[in-house]
KETORZA-645105 format. One record per residue (C-alpha): x, y, z; residue in three letters; residue number from 1. Coordinates in Angstrom, 2 decimals. Layout:
! KETORZA-645105
NODE       X       Y       Z resn resi
NODE       X       Y       Z  ala  NUM
...
***
This chain:
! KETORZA-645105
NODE       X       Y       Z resn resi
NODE   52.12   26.30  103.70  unk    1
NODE   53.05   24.05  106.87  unk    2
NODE   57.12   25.62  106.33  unk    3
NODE   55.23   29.50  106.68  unk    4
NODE   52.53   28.06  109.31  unk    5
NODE   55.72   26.65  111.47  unk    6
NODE   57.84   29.42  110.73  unk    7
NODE   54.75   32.89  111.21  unk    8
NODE   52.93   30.88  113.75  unk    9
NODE   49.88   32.68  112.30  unk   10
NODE   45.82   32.69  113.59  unk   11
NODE   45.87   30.98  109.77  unk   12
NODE   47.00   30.80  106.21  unk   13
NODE   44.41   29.92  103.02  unk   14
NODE   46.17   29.41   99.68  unk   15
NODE   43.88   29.15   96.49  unk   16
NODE   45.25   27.75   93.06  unk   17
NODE   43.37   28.53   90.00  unk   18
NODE   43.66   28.01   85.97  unk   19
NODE   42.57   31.35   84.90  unk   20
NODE   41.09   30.66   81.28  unk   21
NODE   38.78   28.09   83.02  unk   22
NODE   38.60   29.02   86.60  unk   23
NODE   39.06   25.28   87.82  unk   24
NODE   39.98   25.32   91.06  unk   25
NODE   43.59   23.25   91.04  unk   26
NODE   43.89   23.26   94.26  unk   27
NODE   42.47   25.00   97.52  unk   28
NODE   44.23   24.34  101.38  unk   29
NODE   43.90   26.33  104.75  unk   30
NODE   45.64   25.61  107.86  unk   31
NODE   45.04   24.77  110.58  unk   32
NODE   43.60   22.14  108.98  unk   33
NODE   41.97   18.31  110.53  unk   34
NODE   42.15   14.88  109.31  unk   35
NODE   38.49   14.07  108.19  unk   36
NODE   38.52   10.31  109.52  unk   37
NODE   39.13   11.83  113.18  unk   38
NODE   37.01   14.60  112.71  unk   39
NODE   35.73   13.74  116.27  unk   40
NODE   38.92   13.98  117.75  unk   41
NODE   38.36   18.42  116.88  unk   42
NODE   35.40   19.10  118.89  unk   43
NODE   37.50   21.94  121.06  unk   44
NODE   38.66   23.74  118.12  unk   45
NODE   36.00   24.08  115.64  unk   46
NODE   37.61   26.70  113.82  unk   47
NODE   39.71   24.25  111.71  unk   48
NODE   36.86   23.48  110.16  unk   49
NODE   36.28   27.05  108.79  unk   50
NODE   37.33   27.44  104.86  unk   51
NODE   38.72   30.72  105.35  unk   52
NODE   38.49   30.83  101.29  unk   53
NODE   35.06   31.11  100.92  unk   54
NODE   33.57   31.79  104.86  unk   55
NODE   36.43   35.04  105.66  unk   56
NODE   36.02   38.62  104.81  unk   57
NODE   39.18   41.44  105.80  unk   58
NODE   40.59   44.43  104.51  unk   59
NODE   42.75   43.31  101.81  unk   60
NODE   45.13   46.15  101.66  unk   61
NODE   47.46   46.44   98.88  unk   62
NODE   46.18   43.37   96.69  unk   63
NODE   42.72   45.59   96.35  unk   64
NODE   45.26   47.77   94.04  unk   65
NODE   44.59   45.66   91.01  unk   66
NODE   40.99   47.36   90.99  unk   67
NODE   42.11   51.35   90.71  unk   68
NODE   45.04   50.04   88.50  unk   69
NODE   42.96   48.07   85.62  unk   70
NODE   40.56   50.56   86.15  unk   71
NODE   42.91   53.69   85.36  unk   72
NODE   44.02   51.71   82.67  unk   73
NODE   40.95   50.81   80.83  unk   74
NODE   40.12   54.50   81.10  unk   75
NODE   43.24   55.76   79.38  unk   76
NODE   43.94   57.77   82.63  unk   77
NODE   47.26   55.81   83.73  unk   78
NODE   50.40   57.19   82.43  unk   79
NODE   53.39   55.30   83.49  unk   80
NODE   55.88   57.82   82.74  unk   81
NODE   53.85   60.76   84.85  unk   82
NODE   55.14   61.76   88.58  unk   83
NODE   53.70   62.45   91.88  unk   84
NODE   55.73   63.43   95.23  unk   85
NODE   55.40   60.29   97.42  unk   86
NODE   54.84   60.10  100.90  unk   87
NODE   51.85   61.22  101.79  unk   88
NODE   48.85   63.54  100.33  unk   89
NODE   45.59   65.90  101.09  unk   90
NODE   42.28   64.88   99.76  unk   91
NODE   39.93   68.03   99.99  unk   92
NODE   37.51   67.90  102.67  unk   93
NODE   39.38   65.61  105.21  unk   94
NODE   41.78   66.96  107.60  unk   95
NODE   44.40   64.16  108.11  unk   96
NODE   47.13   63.48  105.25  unk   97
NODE   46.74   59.66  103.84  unk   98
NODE   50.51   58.62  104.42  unk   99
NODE   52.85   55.83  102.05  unk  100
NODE   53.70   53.00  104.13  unk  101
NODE   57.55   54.47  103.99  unk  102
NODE   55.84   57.91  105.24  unk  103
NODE   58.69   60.03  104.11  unk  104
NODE   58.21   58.88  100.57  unk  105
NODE   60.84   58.25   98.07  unk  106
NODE   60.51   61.96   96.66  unk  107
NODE   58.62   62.52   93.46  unk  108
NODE   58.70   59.31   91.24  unk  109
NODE   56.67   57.80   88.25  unk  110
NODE   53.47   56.37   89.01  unk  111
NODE   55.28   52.60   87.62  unk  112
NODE   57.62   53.23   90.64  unk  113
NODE   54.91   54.17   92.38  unk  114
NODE   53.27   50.76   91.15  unk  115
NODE   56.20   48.70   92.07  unk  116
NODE   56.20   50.13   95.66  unk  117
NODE   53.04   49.69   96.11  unk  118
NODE   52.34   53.52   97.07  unk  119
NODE   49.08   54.53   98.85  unk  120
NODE   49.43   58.00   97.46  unk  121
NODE   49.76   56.68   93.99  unk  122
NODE   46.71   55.01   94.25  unk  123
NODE   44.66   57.68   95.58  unk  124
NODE   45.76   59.59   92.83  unk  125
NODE   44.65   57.13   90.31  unk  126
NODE   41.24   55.46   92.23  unk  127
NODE   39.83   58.52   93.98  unk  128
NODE   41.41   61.50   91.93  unk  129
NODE   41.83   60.50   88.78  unk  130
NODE   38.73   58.00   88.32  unk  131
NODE   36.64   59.52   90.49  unk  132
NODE   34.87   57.53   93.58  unk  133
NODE   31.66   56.71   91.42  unk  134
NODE   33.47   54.84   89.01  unk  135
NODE   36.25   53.22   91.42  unk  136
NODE   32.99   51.63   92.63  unk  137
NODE   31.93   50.66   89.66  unk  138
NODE   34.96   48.53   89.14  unk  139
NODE   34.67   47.21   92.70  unk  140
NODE   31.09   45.99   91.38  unk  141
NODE   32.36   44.47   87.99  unk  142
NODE   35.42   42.83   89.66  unk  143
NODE   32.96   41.16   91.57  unk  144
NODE   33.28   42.56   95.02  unk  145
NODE   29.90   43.36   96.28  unk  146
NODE   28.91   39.71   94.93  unk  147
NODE   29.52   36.05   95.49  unk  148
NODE   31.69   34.46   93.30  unk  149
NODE   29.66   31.35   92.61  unk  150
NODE   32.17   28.77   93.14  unk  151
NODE   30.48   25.48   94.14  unk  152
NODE   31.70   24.96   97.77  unk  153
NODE   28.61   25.32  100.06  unk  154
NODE   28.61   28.58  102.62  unk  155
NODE   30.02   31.50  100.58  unk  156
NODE   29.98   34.63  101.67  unk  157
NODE   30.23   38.21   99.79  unk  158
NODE   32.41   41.00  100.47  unk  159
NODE   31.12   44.30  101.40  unk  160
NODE   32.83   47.56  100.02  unk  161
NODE   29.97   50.20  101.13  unk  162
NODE   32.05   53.35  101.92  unk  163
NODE   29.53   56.28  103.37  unk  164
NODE   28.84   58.57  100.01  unk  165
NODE   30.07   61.68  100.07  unk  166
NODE   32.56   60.25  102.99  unk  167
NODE   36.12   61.47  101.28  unk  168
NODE   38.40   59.18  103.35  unk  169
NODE   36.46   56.53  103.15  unk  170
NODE   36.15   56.37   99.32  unk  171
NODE   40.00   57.38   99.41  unk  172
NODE   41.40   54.83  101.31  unk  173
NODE   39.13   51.89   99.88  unk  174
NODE   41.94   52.84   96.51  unk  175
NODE   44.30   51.35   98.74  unk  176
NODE   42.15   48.45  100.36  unk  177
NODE   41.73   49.94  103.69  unk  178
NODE   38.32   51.44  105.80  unk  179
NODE   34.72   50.22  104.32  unk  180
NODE   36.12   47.29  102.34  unk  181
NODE   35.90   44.13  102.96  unk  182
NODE   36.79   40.84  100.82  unk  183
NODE   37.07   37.71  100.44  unk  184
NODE   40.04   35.32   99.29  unk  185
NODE   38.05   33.77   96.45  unk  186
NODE   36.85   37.18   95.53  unk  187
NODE   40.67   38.21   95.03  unk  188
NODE   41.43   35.42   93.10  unk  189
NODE   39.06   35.96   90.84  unk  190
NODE   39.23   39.26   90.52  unk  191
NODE   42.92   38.97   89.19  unk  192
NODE   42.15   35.97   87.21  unk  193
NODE   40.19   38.72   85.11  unk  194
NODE   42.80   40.38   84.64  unk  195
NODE   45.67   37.55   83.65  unk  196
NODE   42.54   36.06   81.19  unk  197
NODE   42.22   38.65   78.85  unk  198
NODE   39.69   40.71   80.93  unk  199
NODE   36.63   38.52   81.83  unk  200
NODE   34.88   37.71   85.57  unk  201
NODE   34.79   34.39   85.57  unk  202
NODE   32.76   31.69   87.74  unk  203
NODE   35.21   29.27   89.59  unk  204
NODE   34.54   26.18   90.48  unk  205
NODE   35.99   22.78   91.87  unk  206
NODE   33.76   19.74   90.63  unk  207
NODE   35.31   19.17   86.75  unk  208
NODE   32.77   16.57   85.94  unk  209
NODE   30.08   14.86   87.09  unk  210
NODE   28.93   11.24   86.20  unk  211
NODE   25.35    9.89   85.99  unk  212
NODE   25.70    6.09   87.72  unk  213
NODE   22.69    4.75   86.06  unk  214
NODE   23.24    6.16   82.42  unk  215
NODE   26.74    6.91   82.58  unk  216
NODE   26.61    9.94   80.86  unk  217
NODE   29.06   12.76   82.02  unk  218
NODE   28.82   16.29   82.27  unk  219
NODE   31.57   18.37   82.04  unk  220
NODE   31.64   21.82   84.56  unk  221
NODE   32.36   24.62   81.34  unk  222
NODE   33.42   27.56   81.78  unk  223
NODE   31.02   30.53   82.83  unk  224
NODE   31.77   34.18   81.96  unk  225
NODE   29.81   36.48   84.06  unk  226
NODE   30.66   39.85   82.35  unk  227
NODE   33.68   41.20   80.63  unk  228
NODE   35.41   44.02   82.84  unk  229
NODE   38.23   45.44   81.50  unk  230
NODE   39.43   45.48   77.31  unk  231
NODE   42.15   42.73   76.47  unk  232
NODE   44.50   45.16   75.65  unk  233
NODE   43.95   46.90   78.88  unk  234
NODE   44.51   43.52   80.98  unk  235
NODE   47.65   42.86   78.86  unk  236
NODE   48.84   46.12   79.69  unk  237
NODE   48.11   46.30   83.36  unk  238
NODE   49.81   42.59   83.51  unk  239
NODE   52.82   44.11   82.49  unk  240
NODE   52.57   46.55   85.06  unk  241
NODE   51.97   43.75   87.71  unk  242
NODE   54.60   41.57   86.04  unk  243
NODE   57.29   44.39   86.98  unk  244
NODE   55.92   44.56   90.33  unk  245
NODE   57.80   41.28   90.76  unk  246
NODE   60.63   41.39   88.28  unk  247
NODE   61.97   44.58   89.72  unk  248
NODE   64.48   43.17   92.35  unk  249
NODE   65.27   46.87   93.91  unk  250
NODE   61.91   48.34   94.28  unk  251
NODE   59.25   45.77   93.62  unk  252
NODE   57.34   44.64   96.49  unk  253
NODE   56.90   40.82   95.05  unk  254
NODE   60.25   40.87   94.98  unk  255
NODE   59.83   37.46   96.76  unk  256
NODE   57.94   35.90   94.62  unk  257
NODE   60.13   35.92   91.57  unk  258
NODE   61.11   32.77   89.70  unk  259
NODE   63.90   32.55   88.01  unk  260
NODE   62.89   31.20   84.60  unk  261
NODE   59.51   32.62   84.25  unk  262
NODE   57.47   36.14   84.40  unk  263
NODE   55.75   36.33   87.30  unk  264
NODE   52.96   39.19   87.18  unk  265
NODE   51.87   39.81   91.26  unk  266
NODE   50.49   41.96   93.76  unk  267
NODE   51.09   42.12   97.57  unk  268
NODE   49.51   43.17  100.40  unk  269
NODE   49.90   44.15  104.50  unk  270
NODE   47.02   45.28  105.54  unk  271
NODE   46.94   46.61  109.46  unk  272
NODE   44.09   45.06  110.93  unk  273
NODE   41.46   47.08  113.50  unk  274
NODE   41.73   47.02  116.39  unk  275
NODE   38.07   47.03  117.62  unk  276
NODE   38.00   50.01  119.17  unk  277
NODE   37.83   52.57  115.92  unk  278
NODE   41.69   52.03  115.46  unk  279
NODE   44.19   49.95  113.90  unk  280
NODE   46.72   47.29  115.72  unk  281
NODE   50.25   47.47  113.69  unk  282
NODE   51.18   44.89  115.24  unk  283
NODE   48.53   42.52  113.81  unk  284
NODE   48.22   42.44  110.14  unk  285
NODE   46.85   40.12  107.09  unk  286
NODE   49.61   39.50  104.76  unk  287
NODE   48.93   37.98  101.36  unk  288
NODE   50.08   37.48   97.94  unk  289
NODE   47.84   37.40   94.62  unk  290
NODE   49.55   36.70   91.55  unk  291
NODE   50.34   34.40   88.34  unk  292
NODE   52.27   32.77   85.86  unk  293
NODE   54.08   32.90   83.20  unk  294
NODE   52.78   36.68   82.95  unk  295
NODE   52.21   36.60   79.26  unk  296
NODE   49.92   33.01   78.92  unk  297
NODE   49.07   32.60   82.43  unk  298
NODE   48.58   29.26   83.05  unk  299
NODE   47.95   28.57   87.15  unk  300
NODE   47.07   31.86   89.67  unk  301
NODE   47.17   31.79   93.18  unk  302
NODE   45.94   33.64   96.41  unk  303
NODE   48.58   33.21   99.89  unk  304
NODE   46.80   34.69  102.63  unk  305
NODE   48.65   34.95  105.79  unk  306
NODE   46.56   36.30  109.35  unk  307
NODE   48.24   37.63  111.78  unk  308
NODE   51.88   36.42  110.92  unk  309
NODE   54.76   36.57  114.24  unk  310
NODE   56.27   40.06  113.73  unk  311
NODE   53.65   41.70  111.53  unk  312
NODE   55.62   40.27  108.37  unk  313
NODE   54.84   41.65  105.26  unk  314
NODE   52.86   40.23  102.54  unk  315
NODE   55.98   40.46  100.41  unk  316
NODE   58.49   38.64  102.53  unk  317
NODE   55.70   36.33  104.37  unk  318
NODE   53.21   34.82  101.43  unk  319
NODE   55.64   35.70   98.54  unk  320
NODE   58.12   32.86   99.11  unk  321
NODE   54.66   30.59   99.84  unk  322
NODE   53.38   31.44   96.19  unk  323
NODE   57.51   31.06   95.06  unk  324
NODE   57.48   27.63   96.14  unk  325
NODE   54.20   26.45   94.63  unk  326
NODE   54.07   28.02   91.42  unk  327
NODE   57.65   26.63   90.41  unk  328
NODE   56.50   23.42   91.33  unk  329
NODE   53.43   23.63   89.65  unk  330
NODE   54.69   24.85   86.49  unk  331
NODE   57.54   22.19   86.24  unk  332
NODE   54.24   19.66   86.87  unk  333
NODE   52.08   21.38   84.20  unk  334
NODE   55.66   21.33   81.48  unk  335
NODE   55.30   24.70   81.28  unk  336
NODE   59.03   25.38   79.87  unk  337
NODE   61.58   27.82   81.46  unk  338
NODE   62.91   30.65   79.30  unk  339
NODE   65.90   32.22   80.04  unk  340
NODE   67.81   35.32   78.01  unk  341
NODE   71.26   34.88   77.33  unk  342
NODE   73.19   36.75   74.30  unk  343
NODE   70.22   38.74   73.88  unk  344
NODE   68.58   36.18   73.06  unk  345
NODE   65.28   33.57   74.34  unk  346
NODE   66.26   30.24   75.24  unk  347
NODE   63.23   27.48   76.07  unk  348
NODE   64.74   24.90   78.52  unk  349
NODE   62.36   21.71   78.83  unk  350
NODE   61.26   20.16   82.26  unk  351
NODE   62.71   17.07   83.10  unk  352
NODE   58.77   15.23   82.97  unk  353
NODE   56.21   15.51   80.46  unk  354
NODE   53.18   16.46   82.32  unk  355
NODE   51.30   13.54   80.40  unk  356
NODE   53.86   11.04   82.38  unk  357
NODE   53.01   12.78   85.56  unk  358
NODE   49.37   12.93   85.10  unk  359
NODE   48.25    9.90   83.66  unk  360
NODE   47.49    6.49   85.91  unk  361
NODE   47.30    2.50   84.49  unk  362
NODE   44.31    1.37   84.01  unk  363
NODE   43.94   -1.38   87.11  unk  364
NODE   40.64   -2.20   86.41  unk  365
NODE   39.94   -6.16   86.78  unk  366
NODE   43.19   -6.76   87.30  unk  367
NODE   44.62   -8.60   90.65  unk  368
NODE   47.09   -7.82   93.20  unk  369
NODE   49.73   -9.52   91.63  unk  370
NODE   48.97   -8.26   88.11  unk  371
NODE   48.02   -4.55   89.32  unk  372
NODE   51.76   -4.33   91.06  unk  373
NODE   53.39   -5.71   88.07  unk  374
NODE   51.41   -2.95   85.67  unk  375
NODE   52.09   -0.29   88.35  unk  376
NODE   55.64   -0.96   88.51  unk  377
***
């Protein structure tokens, strides 16, 4: 985070880490941040105290994707093979064309292509076409995006994704995460974690345990299913879909984000931010990454939100490397192993530390300074 903060200069970056079958939160950071025993010292600026994460609603742009495309798939209406011409397209009752961010297209391609490109037009075709705007809502609502999350961090706030019925380019653009939506990072996060667990909305939260001083008697924080959205089998297969959104090197968006070693399933996002006048500012945008790993037993997911980077970067080239850096990390930490083919073949290669050696502390207790050093050492 501080290497993109230094290097985007940005309004601010949130990144939110995640185990998906539990929804503990592993780890949750925004910057600019504050040191807590000068909190005094922040009185001008009280914005770093604001956790973006929970407190900040936007237009998500091309991360809101992951809605129309596990919806699509659940309903047996996404056919990877199937083409479309790219580039732009005509909803019926709206005037304007809805353009691709490359608004000459790349010519007709397969909706996967279309996928790994991240093509509005594809996903008009699939949320507003081909599912219809009642039930692209309906998804919205049982991702979770019209509701707070739950987490246990005081001051969340709900998204809002209220397009004007019978409005056609407002339910049309909301496939691609633009107009009447708005969201919130937390909401993202879980909203793919449903889709990297097997299909089920989850509650996150931070506190793992909590300890009674006078009885001693812990509780431990279990995990809380709120509904289930989407099939198994349709998660799986819209992982893979998301996992070649990365893994494609030519055409994939997330690109950036691959790590050698391990299947990465991802989605990113640029959205152009308004302008406050009716418009949008191009050269102002939220860029974010939303993805996790290893694609096929997801163990960790993460959010990289990125406002206002220098230069308008992309959510590809700007939060992808972010979410490169800490996943790789993280998995190493967790001994997740790397697989690599070779000879047509899998190969497991192990971490250099056990995540048992890494995670476990000596027990200090009673002990003095002298014997405490010589345990610790």
């Amino acid at each position: 985070m501080q290497k993109a903060y230094e290097e985007y200069k940005p309004k601010s970056i949130t990144v939110i880490a995640a185990d998906p079958s539990t929804m503990e939160i592993l780890g949750l950071a925004n910057m600019p941040t504050f040191n807590p025993n000068e909190f005094w010292k922040y009185a001008s600026d009280p914005g770093v105290f604001f956790n973006h994460a929970i407190k900040t609603r936007f237009e998500p742009g091309s991360t809101f994707k992951i809605v129309p495309l596990a919806g699509a798939v659940e309903e047996n209406l996404f056919d990877s093979d199937a083409t479309f011409m790219s580039g732009s397209i005509r909803i019926k009752g709206y005037g304007k064309p809805l353009f691709d961010q490359k608004r000459s297209g790349y010519g007709e391609i397969s909706f996967l292509e279309g996928v790994k490109r991240s093509s509005n037009v594809a996903f008009v075709k699939l949320g507003y076409e081909m599912l219809g705007p009642e039930k692209l809502l309906q998804y919205v609502d049982d991702f979770g995006f019209n509701d707070l999350t739950g987490i246990d961090l005081p001051g969340e706030i709900s998204g809002i994704v209220n397009p004007t019925p019978n409005n056609v380019s407002e339910n049309a653009t909301i496939a691609f995460g633009h107009g009447k939506v708005l969201v919130t990072p937390i909401q993202q996060l879980t909203a793919i974690s449903a889709i990297a667990n097997g299909g089920k909305l989850m509650v996150p939260h931070v506190v793992k345990a909590t300890t009674d001083p006078n009885t001693g008697k812990t509780t431990v924080t279990q995990p809380q299913v709120v509904r289930q959205v989407i099939s198994e089998e349709s998660a799986r297969e819209t992982s893979s879909y998301l996992e070649q959104v990365v893994a494609d090197l030519v055409h994939g968006t997330g690109r950036h984000a691959y790590i050698e070693g391990y299947s990465v399933a991802g989605k990113t996002g640029t959205a152009i931010k308004p302008d406050g006048k009716g418009g949008y500012d191009r050269d102002k945008v939220h860029s974010s990454f939303l993805g996790y790993a290893p694609a096929n037993n997801p163990k960790i997911v993460v959010y990289v939100g990125i406002d206002e980077p220098a230069n308008a970067a992309g959510g590809g080239a700007a939060a992808g490397p972010v979410f490169k850096e800490i996943v790789s990390e993280a998995l190493s930490y967790m001994g997740v192993p790397k697989v690599t083919s070779g000879d047509g073949g899998s190969v497991s290669i192990s971490v250099k530390n056990a995540p048992s050696a890494q995670r476990s502390a000596p027990d200090l207790t009673e002990k003095n300074n002298a014997g405490g050093q010589k345990i610790a050492d």
